[in-house]
Backbone as CSV, one residue per row, in Angstrom:
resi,resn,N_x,N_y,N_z,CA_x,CA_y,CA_z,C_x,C_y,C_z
1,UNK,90.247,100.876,129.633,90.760,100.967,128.254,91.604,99.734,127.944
2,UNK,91.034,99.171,126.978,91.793,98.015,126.358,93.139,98.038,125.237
3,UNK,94.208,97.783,125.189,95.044,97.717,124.419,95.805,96.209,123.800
4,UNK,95.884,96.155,122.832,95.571,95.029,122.235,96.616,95.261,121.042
5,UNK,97.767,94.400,121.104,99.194,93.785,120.760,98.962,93.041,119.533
6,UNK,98.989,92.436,118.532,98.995,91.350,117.728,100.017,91.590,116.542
7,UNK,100.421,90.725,116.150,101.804,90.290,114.990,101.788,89.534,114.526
8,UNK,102.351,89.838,112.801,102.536,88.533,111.895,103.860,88.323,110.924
9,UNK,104.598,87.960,110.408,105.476,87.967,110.023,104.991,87.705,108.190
10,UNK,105.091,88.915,107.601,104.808,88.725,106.046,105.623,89.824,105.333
11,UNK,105.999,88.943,104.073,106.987,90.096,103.259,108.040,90.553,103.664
12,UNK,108.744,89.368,104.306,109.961,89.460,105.069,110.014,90.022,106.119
13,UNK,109.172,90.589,106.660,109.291,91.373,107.659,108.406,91.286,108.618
14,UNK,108.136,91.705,110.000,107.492,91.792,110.954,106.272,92.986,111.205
15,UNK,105.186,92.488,110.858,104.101,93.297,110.856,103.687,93.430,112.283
16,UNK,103.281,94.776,113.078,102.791,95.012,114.405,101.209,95.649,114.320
17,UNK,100.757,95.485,115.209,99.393,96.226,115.038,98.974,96.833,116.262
18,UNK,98.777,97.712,116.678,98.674,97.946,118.341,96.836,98.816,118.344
19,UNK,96.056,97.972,119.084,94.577,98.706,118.861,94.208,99.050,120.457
20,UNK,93.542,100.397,120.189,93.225,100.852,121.758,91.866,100.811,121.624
21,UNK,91.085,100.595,122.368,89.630,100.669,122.487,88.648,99.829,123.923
22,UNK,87.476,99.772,123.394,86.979,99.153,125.760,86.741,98.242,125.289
23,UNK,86.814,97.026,124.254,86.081,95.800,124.275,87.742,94.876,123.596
24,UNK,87.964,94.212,124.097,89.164,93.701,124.142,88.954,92.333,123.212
25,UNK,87.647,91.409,123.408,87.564,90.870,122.422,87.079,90.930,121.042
26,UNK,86.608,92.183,120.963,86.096,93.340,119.728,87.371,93.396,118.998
27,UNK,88.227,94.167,119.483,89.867,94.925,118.728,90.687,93.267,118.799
28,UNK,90.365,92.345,119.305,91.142,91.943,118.910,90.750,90.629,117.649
29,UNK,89.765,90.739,117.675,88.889,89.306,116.370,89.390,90.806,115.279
30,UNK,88.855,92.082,115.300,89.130,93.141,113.842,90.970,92.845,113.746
31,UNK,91.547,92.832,114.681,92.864,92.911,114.310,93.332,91.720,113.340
32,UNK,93.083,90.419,114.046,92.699,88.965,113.122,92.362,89.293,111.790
33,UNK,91.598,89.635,111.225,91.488,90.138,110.233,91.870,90.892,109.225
34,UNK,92.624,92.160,110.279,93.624,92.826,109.460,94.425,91.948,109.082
35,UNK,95.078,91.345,110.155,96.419,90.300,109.499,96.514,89.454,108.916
36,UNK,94.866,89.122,108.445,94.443,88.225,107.220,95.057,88.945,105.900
37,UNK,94.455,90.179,106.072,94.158,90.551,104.825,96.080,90.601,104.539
38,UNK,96.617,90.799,105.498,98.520,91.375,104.880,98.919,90.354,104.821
39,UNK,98.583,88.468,105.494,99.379,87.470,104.850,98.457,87.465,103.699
40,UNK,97.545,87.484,103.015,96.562,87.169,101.861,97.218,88.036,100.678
41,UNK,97.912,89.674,101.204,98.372,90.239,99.821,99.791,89.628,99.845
42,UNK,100.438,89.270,101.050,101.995,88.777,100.379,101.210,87.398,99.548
43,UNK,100.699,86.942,99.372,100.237,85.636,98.968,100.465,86.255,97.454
44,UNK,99.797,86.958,96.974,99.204,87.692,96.077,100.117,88.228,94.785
45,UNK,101.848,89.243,96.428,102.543,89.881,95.748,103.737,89.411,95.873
46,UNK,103.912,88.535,96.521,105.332,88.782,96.634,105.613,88.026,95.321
47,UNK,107.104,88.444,94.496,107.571,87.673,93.792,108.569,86.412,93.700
48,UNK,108.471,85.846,95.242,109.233,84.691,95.154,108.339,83.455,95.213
49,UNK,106.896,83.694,94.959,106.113,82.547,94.864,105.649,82.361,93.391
50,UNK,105.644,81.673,92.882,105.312,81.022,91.381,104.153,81.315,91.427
51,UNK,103.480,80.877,92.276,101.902,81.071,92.135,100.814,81.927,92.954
52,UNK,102.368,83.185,92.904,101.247,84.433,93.234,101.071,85.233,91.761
53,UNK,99.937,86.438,92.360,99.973,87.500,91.003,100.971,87.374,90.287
54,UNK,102.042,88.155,91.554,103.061,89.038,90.549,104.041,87.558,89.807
55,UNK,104.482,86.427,90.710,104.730,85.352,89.885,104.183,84.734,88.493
56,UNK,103.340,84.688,88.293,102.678,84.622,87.295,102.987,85.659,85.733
57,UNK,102.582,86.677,86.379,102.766,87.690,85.634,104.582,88.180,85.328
58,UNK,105.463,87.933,85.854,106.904,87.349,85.461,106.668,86.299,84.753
59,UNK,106.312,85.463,84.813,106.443,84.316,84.241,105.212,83.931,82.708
60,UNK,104.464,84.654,82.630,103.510,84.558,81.704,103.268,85.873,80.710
61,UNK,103.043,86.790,81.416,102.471,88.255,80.845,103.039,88.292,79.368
62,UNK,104.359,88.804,79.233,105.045,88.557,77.932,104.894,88.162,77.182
63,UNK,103.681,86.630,76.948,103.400,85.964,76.016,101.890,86.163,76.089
64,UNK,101.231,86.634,77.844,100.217,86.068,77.084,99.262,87.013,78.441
65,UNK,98.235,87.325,78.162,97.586,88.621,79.272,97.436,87.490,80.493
66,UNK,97.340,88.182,81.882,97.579,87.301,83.291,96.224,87.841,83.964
67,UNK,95.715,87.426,83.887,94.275,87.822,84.875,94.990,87.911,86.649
68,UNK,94.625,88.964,86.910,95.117,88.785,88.602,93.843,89.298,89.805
69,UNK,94.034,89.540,90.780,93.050,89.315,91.839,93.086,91.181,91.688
70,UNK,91.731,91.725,92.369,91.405,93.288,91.879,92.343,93.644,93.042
71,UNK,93.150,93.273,93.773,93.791,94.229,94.922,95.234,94.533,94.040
72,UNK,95.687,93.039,93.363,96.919,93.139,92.735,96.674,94.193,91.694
73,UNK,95.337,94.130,91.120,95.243,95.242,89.945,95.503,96.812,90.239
74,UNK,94.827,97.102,91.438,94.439,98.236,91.735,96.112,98.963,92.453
75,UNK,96.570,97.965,92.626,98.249,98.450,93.302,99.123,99.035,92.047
76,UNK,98.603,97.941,90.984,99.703,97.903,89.733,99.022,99.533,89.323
77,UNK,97.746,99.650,89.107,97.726,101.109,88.619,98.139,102.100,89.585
78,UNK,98.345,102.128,91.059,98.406,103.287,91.529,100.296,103.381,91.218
79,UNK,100.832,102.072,91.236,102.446,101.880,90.985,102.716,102.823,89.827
80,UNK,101.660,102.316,88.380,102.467,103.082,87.673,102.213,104.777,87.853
81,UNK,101.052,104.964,88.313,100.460,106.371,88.451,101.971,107.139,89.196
82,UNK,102.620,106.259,90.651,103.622,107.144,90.973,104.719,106.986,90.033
83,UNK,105.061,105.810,89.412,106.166,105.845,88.554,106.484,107.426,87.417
84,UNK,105.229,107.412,87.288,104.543,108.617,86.536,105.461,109.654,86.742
85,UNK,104.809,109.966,88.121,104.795,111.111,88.946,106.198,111.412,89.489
86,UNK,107.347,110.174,89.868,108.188,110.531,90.330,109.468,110.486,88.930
87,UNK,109.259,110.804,88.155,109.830,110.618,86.648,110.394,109.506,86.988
88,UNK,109.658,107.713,87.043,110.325,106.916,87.501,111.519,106.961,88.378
89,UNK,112.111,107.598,89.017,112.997,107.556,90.051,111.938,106.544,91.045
90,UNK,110.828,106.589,91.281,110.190,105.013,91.788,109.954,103.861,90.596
91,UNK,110.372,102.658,90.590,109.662,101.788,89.991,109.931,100.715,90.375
92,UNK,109.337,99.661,89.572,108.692,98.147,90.358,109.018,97.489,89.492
93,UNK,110.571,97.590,88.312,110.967,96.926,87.545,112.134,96.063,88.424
94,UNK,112.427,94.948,87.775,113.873,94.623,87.968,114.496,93.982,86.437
95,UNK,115.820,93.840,86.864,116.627,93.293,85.833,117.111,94.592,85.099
96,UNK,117.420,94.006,83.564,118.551,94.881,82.745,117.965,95.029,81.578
97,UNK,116.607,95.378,81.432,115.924,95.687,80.420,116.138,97.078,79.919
98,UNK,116.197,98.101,80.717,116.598,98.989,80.283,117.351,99.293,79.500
99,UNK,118.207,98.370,79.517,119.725,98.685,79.197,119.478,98.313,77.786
100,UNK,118.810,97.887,76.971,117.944,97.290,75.816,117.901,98.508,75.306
101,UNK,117.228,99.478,75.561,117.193,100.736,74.495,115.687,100.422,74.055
102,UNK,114.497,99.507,74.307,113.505,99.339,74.070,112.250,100.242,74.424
103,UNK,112.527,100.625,76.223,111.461,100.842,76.656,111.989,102.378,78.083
104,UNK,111.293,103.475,77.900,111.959,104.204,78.755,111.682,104.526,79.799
105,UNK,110.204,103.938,80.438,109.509,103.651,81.524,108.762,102.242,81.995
106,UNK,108.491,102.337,83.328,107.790,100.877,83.597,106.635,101.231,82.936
107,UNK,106.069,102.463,82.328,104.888,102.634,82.046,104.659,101.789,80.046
108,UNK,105.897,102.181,79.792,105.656,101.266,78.621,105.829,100.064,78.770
109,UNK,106.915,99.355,79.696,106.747,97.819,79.748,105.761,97.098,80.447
110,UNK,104.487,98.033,81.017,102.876,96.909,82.047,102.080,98.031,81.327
111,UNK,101.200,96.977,80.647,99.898,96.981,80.314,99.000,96.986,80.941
112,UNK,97.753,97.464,81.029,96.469,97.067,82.364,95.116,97.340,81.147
113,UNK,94.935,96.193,81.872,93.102,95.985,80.921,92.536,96.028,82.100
114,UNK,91.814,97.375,82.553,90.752,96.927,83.682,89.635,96.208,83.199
115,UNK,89.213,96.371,81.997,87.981,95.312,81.526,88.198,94.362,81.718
116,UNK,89.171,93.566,81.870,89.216,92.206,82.081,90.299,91.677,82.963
117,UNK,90.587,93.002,83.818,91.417,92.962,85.369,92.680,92.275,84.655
118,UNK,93.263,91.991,83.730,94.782,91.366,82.994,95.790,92.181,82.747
119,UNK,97.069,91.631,82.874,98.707,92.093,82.525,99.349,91.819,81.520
120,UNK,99.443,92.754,81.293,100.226,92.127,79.409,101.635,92.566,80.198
121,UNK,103.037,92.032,79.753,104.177,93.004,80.074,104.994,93.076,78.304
122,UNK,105.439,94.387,77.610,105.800,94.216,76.570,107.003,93.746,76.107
123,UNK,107.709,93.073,77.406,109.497,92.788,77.099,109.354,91.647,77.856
124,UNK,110.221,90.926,77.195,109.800,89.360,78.338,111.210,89.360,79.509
125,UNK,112.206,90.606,79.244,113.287,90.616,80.180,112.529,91.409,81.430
126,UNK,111.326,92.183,81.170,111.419,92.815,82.398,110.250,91.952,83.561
127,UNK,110.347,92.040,84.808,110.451,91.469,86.171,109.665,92.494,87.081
128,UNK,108.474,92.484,87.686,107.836,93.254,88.591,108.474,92.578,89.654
129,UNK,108.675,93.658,90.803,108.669,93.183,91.786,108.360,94.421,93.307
130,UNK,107.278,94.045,93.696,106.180,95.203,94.716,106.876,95.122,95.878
131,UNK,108.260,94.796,96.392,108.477,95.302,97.570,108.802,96.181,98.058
132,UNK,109.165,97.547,97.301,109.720,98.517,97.439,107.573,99.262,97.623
133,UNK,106.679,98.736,97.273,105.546,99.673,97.917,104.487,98.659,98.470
134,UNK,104.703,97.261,98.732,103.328,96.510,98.879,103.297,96.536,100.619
135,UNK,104.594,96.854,101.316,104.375,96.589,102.860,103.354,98.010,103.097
136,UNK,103.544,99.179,102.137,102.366,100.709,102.613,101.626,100.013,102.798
137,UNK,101.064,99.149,100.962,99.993,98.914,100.741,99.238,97.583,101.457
138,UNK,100.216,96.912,102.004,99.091,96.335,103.177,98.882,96.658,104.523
139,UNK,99.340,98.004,104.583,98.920,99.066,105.886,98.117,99.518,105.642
140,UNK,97.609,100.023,104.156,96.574,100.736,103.893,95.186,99.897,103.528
141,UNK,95.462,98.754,103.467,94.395,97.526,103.440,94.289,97.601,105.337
142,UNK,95.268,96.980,105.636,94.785,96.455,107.234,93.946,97.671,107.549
143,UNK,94.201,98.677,107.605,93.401,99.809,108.150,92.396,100.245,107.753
144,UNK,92.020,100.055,106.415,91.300,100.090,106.352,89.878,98.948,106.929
145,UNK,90.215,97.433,106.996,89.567,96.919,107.461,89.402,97.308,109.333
146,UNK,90.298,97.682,109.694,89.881,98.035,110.977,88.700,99.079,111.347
147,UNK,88.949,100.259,110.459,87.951,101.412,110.452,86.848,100.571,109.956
148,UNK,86.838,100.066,109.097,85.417,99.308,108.599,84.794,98.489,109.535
149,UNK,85.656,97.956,110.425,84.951,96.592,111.733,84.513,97.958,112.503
150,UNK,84.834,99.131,112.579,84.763,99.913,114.027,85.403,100.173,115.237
151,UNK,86.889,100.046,114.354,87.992,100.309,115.639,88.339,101.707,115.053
152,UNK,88.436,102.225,116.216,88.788,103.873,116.237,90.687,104.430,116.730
153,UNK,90.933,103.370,117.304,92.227,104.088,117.262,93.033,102.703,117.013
154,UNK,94.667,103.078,116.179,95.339,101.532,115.811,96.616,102.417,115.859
155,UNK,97.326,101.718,115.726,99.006,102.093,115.280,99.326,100.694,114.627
156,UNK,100.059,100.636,113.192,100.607,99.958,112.800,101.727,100.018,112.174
157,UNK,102.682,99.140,111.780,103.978,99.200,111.094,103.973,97.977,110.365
158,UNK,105.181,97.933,109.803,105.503,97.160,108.990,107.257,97.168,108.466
159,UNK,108.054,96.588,109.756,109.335,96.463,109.876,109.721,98.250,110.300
160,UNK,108.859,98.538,111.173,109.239,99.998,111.125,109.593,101.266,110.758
161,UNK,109.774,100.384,109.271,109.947,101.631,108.107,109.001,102.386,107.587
162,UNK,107.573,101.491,107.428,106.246,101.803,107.181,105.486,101.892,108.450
163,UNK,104.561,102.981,108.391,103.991,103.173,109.658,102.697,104.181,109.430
164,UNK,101.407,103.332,109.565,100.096,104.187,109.330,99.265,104.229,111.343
165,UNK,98.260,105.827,111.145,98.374,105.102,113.197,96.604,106.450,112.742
166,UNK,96.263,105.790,113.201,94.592,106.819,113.331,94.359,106.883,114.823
167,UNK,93.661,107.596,115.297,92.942,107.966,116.419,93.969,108.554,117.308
168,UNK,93.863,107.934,118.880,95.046,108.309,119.934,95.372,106.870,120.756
169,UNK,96.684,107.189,121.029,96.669,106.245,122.325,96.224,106.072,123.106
170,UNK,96.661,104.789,124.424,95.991,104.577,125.286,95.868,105.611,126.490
171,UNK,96.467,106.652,126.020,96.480,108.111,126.933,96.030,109.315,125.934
172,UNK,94.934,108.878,125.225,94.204,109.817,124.765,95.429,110.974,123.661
173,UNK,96.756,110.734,123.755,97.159,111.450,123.000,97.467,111.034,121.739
174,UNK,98.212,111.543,120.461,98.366,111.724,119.283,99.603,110.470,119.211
175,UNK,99.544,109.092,118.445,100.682,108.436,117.884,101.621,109.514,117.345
176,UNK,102.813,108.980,118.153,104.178,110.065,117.343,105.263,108.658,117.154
177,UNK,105.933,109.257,116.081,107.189,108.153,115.883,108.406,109.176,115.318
178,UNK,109.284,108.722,115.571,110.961,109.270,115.946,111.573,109.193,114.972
179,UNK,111.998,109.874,114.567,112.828,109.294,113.044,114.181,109.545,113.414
180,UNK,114.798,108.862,113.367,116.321,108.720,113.143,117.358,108.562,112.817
181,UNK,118.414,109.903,113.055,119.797,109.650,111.974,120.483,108.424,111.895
182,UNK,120.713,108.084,110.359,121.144,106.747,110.402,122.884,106.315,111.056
183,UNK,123.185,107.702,110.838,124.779,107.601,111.427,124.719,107.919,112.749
184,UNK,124.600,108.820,113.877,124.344,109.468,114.649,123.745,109.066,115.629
185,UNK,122.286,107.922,114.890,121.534,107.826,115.751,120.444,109.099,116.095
186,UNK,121.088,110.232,116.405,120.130,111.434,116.982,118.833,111.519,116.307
187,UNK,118.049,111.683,117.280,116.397,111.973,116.824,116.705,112.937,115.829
188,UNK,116.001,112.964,114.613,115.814,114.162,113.983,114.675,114.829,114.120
189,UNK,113.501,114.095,114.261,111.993,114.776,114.666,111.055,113.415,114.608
190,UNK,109.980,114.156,115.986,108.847,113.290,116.048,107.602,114.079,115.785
191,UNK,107.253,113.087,114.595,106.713,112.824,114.170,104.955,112.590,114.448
192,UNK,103.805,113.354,114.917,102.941,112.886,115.348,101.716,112.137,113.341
193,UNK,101.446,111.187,114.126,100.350,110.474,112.871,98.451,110.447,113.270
194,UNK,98.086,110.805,112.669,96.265,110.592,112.800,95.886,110.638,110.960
195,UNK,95.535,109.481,110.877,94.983,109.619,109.590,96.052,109.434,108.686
196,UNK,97.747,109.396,108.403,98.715,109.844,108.048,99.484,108.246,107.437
197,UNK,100.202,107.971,106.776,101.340,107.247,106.774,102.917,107.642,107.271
198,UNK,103.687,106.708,107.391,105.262,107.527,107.148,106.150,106.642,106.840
199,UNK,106.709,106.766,106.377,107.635,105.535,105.168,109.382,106.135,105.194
200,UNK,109.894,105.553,105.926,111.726,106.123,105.645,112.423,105.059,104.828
201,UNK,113.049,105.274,103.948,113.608,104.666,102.888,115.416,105.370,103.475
202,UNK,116.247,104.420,103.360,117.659,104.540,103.878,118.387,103.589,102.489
203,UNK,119.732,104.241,102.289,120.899,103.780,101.565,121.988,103.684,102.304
204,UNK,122.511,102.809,103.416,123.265,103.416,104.388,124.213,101.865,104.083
205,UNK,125.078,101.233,102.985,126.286,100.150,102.141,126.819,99.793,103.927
206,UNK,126.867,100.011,104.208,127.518,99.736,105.945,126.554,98.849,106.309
207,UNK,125.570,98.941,106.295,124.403,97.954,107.528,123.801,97.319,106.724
208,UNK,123.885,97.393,105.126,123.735,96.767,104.003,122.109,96.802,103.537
209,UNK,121.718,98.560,103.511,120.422,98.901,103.150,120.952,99.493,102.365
210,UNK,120.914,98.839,100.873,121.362,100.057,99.780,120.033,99.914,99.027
211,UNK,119.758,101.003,98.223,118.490,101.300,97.204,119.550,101.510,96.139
212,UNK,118.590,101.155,95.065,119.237,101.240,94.140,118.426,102.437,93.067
213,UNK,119.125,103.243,92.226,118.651,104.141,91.089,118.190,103.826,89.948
214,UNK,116.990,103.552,89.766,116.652,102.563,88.865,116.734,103.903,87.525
215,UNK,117.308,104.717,87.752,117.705,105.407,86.589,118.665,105.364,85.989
216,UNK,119.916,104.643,86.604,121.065,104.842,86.276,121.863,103.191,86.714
217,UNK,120.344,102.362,87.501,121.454,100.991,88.040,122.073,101.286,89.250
218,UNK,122.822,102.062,89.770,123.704,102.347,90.620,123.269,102.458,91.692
219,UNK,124.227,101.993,92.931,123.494,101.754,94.115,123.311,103.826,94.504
220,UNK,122.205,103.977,95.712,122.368,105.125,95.800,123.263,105.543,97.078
221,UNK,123.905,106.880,96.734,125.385,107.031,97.642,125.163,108.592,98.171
222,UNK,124.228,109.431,97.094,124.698,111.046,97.868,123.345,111.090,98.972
223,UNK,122.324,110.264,99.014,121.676,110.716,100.426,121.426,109.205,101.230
224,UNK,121.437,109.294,102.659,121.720,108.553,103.253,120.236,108.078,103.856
225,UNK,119.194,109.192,103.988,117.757,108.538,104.625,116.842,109.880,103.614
226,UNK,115.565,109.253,103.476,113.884,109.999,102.973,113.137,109.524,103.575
227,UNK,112.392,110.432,104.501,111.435,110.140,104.918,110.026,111.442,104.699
228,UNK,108.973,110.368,104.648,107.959,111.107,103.656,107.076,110.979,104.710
229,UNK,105.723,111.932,105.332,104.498,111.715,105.797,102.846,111.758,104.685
230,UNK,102.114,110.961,104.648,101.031,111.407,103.520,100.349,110.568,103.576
231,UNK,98.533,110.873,103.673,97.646,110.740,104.148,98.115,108.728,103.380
232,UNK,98.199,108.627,102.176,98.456,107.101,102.065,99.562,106.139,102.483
233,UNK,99.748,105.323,103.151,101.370,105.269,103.372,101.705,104.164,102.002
234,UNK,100.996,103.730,101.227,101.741,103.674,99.689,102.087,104.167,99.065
235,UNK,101.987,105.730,99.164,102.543,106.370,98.523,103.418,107.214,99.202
236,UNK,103.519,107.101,100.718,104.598,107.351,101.012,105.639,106.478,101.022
237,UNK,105.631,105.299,100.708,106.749,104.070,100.628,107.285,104.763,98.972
238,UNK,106.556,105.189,98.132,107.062,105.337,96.945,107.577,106.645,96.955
239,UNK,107.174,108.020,97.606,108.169,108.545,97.338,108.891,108.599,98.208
240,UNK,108.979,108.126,99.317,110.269,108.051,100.134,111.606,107.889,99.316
241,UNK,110.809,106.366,98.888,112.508,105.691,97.605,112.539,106.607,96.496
242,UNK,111.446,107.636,96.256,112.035,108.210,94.794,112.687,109.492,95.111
243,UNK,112.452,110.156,96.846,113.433,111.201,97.257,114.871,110.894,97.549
244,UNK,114.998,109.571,98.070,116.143,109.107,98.232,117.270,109.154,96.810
245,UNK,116.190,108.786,95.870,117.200,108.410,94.434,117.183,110.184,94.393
246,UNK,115.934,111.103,94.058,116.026,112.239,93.757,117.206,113.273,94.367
247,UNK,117.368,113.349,95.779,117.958,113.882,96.510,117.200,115.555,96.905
248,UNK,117.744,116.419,97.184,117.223,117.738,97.125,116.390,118.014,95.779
249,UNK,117.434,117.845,94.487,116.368,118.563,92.955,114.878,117.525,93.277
250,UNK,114.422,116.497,93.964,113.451,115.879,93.851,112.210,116.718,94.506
251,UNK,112.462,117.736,95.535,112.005,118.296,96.648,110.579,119.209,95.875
252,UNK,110.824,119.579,94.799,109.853,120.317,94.618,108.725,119.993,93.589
253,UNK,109.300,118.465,92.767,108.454,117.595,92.392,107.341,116.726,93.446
254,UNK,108.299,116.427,94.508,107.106,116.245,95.505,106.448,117.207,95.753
255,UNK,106.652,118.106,96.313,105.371,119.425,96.841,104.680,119.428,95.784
256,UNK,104.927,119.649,94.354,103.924,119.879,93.545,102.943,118.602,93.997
257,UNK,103.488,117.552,93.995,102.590,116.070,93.770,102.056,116.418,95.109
258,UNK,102.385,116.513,96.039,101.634,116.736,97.573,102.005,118.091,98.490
259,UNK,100.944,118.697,98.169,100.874,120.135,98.884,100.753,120.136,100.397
260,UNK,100.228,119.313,100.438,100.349,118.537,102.319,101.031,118.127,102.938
261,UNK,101.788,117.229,101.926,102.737,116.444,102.371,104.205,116.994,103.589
262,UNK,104.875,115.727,103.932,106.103,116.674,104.872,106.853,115.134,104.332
263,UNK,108.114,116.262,103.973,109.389,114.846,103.618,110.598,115.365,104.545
264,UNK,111.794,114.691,104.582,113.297,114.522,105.677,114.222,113.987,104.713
265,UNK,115.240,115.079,104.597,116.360,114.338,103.310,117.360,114.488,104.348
266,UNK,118.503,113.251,104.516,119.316,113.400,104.985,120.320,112.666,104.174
267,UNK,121.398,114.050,103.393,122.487,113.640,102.387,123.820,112.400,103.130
268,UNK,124.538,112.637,101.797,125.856,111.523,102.083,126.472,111.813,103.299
269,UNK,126.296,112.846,103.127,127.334,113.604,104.558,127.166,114.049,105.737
270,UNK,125.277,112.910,106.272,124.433,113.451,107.379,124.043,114.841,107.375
271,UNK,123.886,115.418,106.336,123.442,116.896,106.889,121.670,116.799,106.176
272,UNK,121.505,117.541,107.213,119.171,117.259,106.824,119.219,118.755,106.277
């Protein structure tokens, strides 16, 4: 049994990929590839390059529609779909547009023409910016190209917060990952993954991971970690951050949205 290591550093963070399988130079040319495809979407998304998507579309949309690449498209609709869903307590705005009195969702300030794959944005103050869901979403790209080459079992992350894992390890058993209190330290539960994402989103002003409430501006203070499991891990990156802002009242807006799903609230005051 072959096991097979590879890493890339995109979107600030440290991408891992771990593939088990018997042909060692097989898992590891598909892994190459995966990690094409996650430096190719920071290319794409991140917003500190001028001449990616989402750069562009800051910098143009407002005046004038932005044609972008179909991966950037297809993110921006599933973004607003959760923005939707989590009564924006997720979104992919920045700045102080809100505060305008113009617009009361990201859903009114991004436009989408799939006919002609383009971004209109209707306020020229407001600012996309995909890091709060693009590290899922290039877990859910890499993996998918792996299943497509014909690798059967992977574990991946993405700064450890994001984490998609199919098949078994190199001991035939089930990927599990640990989630842990941010004060404490103490395991709270492991976690087994096949097929699954898991995304923990933390506000913990001490180690200087604050989220912010894009409902209100304010950094968030009454829960301290969310962690979400669900078959996409983009959409567990999104509602992770929108349980975090939500707190407990958020709990049953998720179940409605995912009947499958399994989330971990741990308030201001460490209690789960």
């Amino acid at each position: 049994m072959a096991v097979v290591l590879l890493a890339t550093y995109a979107m600030r963070t440290r991408f891992e990929l771990v593939l088990v399988g018997y042909d060692e130079t097989f898992l590891r040319a598909a892994g190459e590839e995966a990690l094409r495809e996650i430096t190719d979407l920071e290319r794409l998304l991140s917003r500190f390059r001028n001449d990616s998507d989402i750069g562009r579309i800051n910098s143009l949309a407002a005046f004038q529609p932005v044609r972008v690449d179909a991966r950037t498209f297809r993110l921006l609709q599933q973004a607003l779909f959760l923005s939707h869903a989590t009564g924006s307590a997720f979104d992919i705005t920045l700045g102080t547009w809100r505060q305008s009195g113009k617009a009361k969702s990201v859903i009114d300030a991004v436009l989408l023409d799939e006919a002609t794959m383009t971004v209109r944005l209707t306020d020229e103050n407001v600012q996309l910016d995909l890091g709060g869901i693009g590290k899922g979403y290039a877990l859910e790209r890499a993996a998918q190209i792996l299943k497509d080459a014909g690798v059967e079992s992977a574990f991946l992350h993405g700064g450890t917060s994001s984490v998609f894992a199919f098949g078994s390890n190199a001991d035939g058993e089930s990927w599990k990952v640990a989630i842990v209190h941010p004060i404490s330290g103490q395991a709270l539960a492991t976690i087994p993954l096949d097929g699954c994402g898991l995304s923990v989103s933390e506000s913990t002003p001490v180690e200087g991971r604050r989220t912010v409430d894009p409902l209100t501006g304010e950094t968030v203070q009454r829960n301290l970690l969310a962690a979400v499991v669900l078959p996409s891990p983009t959409d567990a990156e999104a509602w992770s951050t929108a349980l975090l802002v939500l707190g407990e009242e958020g709990l049953p807006l998720f179940e409605r949205h995912n009947p499958n799903g399994w989330a971990l609230l741990v308030d201001s005051e460490g209690k789960i």
